[in-house]
C-alpha positions as CSV (number, residue, x, y, z in Angstrom):
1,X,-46.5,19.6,144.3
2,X,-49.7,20.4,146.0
3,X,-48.0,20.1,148.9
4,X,-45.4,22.7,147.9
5,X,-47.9,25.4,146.4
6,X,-49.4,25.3,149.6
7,X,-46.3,25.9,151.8
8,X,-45.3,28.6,149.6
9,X,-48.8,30.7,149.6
10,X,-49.6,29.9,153.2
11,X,-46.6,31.5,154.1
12,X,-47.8,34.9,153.0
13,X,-49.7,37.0,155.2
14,X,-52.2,38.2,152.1
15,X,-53.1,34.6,151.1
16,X,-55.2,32.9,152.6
17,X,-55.6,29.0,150.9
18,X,-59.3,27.8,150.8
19,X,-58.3,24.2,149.0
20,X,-57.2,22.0,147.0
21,X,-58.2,19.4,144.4
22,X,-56.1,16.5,142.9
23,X,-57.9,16.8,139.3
24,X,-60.7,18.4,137.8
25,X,-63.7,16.5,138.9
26,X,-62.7,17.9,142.1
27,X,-61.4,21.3,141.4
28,X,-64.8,22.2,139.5
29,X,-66.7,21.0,142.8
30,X,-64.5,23.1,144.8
31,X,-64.7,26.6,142.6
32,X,-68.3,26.1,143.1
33,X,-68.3,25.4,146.6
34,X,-65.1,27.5,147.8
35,X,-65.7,30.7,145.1
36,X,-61.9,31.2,145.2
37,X,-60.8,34.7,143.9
38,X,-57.3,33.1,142.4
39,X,-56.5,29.4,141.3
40,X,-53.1,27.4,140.9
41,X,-53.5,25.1,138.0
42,X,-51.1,22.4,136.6
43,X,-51.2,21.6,133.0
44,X,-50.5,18.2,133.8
45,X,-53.3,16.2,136.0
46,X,-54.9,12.9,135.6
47,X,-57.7,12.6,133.7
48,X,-59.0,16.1,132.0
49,X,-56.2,18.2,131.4
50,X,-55.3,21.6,132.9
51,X,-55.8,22.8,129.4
52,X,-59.2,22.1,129.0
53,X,-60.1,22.2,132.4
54,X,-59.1,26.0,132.3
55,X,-61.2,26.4,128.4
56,X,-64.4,25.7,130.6
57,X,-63.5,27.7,133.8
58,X,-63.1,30.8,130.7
59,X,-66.4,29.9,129.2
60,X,-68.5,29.5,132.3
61,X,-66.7,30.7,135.7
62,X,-63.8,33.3,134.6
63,X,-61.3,33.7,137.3
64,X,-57.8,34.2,137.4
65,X,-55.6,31.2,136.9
66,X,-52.0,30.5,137.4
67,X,-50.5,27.9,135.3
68,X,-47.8,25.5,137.2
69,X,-46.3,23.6,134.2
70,X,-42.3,21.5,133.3
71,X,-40.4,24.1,131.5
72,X,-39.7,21.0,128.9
73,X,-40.7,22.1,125.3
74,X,-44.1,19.7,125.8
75,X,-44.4,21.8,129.0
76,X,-43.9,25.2,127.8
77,X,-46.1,24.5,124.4
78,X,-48.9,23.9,127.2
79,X,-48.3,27.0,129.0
80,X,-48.3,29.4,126.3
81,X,-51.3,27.9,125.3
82,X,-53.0,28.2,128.5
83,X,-51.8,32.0,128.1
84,X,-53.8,31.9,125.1
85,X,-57.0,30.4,126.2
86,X,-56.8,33.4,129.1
87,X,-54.6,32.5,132.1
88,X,-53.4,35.4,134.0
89,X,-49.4,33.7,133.9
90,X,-47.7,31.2,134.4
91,X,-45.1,29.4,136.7
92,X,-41.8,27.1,135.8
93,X,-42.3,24.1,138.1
94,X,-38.8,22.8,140.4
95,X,-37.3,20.3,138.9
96,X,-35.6,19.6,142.4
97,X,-38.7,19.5,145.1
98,X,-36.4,19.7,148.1
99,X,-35.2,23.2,146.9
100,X,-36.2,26.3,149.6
101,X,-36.9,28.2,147.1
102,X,-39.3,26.2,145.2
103,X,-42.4,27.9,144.1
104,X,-41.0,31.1,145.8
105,X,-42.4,33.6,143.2
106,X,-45.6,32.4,143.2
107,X,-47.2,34.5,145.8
108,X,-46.6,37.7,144.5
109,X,-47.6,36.2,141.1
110,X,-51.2,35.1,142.9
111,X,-51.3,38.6,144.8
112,X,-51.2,40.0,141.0
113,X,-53.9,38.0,139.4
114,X,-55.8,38.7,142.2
115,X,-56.6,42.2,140.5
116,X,-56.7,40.9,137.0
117,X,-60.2,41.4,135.5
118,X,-61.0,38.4,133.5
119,X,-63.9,38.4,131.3
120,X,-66.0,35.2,130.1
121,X,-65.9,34.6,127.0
122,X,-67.1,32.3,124.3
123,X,-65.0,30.0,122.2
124,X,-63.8,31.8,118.9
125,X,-60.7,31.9,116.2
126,X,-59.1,35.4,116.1
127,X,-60.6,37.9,113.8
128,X,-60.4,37.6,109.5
129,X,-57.2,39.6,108.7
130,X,-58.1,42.7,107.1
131,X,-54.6,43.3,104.9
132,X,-53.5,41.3,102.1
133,X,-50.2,41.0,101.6
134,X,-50.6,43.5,98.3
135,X,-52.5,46.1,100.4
136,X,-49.9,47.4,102.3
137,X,-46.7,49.7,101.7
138,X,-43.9,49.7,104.5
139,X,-43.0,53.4,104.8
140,X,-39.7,52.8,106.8
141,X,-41.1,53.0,110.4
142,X,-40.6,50.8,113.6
143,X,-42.3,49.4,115.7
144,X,-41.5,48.0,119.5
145,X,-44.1,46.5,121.6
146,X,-43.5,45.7,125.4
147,X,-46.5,43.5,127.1
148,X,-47.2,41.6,130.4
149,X,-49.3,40.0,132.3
150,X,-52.2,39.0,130.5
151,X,-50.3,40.3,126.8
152,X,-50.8,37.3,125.1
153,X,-54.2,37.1,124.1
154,X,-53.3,41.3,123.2
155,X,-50.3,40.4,121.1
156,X,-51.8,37.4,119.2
157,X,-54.5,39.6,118.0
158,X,-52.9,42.3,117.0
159,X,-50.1,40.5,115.4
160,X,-52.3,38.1,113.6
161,X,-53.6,41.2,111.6
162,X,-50.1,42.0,110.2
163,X,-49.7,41.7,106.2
164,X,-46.8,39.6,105.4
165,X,-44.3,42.1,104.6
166,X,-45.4,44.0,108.0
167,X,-43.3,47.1,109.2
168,X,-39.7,45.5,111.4
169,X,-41.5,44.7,114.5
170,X,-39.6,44.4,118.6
171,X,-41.5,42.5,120.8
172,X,-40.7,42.5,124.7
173,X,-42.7,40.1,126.7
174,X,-42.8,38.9,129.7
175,X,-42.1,35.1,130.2
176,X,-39.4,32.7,131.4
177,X,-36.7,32.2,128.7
178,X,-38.2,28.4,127.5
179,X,-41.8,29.6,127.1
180,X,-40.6,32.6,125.0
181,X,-38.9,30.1,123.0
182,X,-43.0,28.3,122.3
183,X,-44.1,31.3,121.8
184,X,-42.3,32.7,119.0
185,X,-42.9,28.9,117.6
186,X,-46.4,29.0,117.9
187,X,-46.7,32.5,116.3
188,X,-44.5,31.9,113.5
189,X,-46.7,28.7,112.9
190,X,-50.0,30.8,113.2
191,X,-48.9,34.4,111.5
192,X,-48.0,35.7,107.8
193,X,-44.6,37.8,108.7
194,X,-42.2,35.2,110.0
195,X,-41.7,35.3,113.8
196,X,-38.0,34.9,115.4
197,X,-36.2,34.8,118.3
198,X,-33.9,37.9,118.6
199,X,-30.2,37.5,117.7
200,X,-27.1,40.1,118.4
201,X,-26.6,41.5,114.6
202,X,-30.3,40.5,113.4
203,X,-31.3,43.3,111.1
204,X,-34.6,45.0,111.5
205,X,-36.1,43.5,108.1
206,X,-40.2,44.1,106.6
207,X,-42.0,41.0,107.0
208,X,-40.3,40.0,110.5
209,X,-41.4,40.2,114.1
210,X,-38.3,40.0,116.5
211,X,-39.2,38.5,119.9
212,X,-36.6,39.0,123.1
213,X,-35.5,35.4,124.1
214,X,-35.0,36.4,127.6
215,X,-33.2,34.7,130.0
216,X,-30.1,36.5,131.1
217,X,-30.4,39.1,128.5
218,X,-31.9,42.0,127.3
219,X,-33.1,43.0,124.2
220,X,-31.7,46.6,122.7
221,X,-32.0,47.8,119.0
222,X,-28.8,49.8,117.5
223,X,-27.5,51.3,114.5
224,X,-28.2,53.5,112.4
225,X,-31.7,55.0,111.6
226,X,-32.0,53.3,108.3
227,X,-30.3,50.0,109.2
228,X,-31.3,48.8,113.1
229,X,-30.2,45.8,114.1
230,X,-31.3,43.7,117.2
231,X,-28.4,43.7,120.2
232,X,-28.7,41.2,123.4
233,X,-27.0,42.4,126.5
234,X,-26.5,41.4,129.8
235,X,-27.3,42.8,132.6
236,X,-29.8,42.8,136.0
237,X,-33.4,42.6,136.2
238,X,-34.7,46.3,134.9
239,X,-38.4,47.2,137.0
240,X,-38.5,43.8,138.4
241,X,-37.3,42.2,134.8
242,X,-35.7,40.4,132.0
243,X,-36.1,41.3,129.2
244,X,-37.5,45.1,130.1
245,X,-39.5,46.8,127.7
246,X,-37.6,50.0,129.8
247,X,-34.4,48.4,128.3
248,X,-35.9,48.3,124.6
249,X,-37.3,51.6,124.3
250,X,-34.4,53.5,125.9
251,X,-32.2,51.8,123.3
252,X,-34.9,52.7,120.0
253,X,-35.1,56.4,121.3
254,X,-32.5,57.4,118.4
255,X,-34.9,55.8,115.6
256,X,-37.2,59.2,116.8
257,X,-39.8,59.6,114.2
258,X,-39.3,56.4,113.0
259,X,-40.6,54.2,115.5
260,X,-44.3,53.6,117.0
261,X,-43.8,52.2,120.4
262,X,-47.1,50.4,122.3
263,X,-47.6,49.3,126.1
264,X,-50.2,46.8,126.4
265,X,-51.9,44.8,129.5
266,X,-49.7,44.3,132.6
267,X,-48.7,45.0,136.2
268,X,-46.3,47.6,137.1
269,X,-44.6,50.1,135.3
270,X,-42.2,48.7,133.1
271,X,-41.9,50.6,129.6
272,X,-43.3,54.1,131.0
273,X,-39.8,55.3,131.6
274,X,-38.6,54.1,128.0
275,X,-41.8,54.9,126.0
276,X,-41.6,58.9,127.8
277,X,-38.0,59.2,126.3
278,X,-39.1,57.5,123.1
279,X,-42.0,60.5,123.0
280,X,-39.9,63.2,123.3
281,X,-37.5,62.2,120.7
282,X,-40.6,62.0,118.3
283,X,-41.6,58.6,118.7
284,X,-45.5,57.8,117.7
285,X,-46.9,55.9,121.2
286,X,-49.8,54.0,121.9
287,X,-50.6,52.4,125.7
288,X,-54.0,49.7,126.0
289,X,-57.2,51.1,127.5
290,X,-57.9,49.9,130.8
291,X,-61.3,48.4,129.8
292,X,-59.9,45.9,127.2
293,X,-56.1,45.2,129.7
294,X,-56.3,42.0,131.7
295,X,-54.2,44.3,134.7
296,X,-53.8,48.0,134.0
297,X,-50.7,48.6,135.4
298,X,-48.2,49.1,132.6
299,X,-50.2,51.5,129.9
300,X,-51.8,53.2,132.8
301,X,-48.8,56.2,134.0
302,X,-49.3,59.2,132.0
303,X,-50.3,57.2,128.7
304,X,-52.8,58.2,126.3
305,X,-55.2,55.3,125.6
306,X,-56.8,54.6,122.7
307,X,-59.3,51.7,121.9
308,X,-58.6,48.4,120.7
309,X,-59.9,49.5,117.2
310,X,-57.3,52.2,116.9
311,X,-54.5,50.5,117.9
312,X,-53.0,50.1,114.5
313,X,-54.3,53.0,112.1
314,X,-52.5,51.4,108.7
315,X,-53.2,54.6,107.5
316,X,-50.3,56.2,109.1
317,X,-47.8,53.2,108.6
318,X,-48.2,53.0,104.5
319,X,-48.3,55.1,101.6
């Protein structure tokens, strides 16, 4: 696999690869010595996981790490995890080595993170949730939330603050269709609302958070204003992907008034389209600030930032 990962980054003109380690011993000897600005990392290795290997790199050398991991459940548990703990993305490993185009996104992926500001931090449980499940009155609005690169960490913390009987929430992330799968697993297992994988005919319910599975399909809300439902479709990559948060808020814009639509941390410009179209129909919008984004790519175009504190202002979602 080394060997691969290699191949496939020396082969780009912008990469230039300093080393390599065969476990962690050895790959914390080489960070110091080598001071790479990007790291590959596999969840699985000998001896000290990728895992915890990448916990220490985020509480004493920050840099921007690349997760190679099985897209098995076991594997995709791992990755989402390392998403958590703060890795820049993550990367579906071949099942068939001898395929050409093995590891053949991964340059652009390490050209990315490359430009990803990643931040030491210390080790600490998300914030005390602020809302009881009494405290809060659903006043028959939306929202949709596309996210990228470095959206994880973002979405888990703003999510964990929702009351049980939160307002219908969309969520578009970007991921390969078996780690979206451990994701909406892992949130349901760590949040009050109950988190699902969108379904074709799912109705837009308090209390739920509707996550697009991916794969070959995006995810579109339709309906009515007072009865959305959640609608997979097929179709090609939208901005470089699948599912697009272009896709989602193009499809809300009827809800008008209705919905709140966010952009958080990522690269590109997925969502700016949608959430412009979603804005003129009446739509409340919110994009990340560029100090708190992981890559400001995403909420950057035209969008009007506002601080982590006042990404959710309850105040204008209840009674």
């Amino acid at each position: 696999m080394r060997r691969l990962i290699r191949l496939a980054l020396s082969s780009d003109p912008r990469i230039e690869v300093v080393g390599e380690a065969r476990d962690a011993v050895q790959a914390k000897e080489k960070i110091k010595e080598l001071r790479p600005d990007v790291m590959t990392l596999d969840v699985e290795m000998p001896g000290v996981s990728g895992l915890q290997l990448l916990a220490d790199l985020m509480t004493t050398t920050p840099m921007p790490v690349i997760m190679v991991s099985t897209e098995t459940h076991r594997g995709s548990a791992a990755a989402v995890e390392a998403l958590a703990i703060g890795a820049i993305d993550c990367l579906g490993k071949p099942t068939d080595a001898g395929k050409a185009e093995a590891f053949s996104a991964l340059a652009d992926m390490v050209v990315v993170a490359s430009h990803a500001r990643v931040t030491k931090r210390a080790p600490e449980s998300l914030p005390t949730r602020s809302l009881s499940q009494d405290s809060f009155i659903w006043n028959g609005r939306y929202a949709l939330i596309g996210s990228s690169t470095g959206g994880i960490e973002a979405l888990e913390r703003i999510l964990n603050d929702f009351p049980k009987n939160c307002p219908p929430t969309v969520v578009v992330q970007h991921m390969p269709e078996s780690f979206l799968a451990n994701f909406a697993q892992r949130l349901n297992g760590k949040l009050l609302p109950t988190v699902q994988l969108a379904t074709t005919g799912a109705p837009l319910l308090p209390g739920n958070i509707y996550l697009a599975p991916g794969g070959n399909t995006h995810l579109t809300i339709s309906g009515q204003r007072n009865s959305p439902v959640c609608q997979l479709i097929e179709g090609e990559k939208r901005s470089g992907h699948r599912p697009s948060i272009d896709h989602l808020f193009d499809s809300a814009s009827f809800l008008g008034d209705y919905a709140v639509s966010v952009i958080l941390t990522g690269m590109g410009r997925d969502g700016a389209d949608g959430m412009l179209r979603m804005r003129k129909t009446g739509s409340t919008c919110f994009a990340q600030d560029k100090d708190s984004s992981v890559v400001w790519g995403c909420p950057r175009p035209h969008m009007t930032t506002a601080p982590p504190s006042a990404w959710w202002p309850w105040e204008k979602w209840g009674e």
